[in-house]
N, C-alpha and C positions, 0 to 999 in steps of 0.2 A: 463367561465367554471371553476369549481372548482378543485381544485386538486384532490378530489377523483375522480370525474368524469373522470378527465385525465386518475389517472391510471387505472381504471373499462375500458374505453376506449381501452388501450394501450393492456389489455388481452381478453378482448372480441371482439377485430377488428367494423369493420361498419356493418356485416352484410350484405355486397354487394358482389359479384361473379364478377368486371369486370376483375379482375388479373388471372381470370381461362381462359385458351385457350382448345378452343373443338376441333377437326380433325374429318374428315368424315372417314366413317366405312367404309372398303373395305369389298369386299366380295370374297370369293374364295374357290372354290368347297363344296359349302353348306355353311358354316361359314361366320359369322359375324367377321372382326378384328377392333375396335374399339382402335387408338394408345393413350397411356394415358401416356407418357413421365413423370418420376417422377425424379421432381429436389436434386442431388445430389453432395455435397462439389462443388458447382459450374459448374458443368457438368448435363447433362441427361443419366437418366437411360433408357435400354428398357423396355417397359413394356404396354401390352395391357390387355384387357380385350376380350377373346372369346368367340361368341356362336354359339348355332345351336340349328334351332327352335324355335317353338313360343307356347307362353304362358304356361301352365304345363306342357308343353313338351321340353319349352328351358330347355337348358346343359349350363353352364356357367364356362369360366375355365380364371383365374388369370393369365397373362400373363407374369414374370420377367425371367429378363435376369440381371448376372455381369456385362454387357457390360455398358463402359458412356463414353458419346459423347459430345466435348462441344457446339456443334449446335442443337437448336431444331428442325430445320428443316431437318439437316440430321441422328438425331434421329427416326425422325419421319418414315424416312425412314427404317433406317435398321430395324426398329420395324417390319413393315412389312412385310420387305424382310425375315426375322427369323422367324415370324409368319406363312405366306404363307411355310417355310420351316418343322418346326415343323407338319401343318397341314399335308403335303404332306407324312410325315414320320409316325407319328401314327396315323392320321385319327381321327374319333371315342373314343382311345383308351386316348386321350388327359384329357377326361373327366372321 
């Protein structure tokens, strides 16, 4: 491999997704919470994505939070535990 190659390489990556981790959606009281943990100075962020409903009629709402955690798996959690909380608090009104 040639040096350009390398560095063309080194800023385009492979093209492969196996470094992405997916989490199953909970659902609760109508909504979708989808946790999408985003990595920060070596911690995790909260941060999901919400919805409600299906096809022209999904609502979709961004889900971040200040909060970082340096477990992804007890990210993963609080993500939902705050989500589930937000939802309960404005409902609808999220969107």
């Amino acid at each position: 491999m040639g040096f350009l190659s390398k560095i063309t390489q080194m800023f385009s990556g492979d093209g492969t997704t196996s470094n992405v981790r997916t989490f199953d959606p909970v659902e609760h009281n109508g909504f979708i919470i989808i946790p999408t943990p985003q990595p920060d100075q070596g911690q995790y962020r909260v941060c999901a994505t919400i919805t409600k409903g299906e096809f022209e009629d999904q609502k979709v709402h961004t889900f971040i939070r200040s909060d970082l955690v340096a477990s992804l798996d007890e990210c993963v959690e609080l993500t939902i535990r705050k989500a589930k909380l937000t939802i309960d608090q404005l409902g609808d009104q999220i969107f």
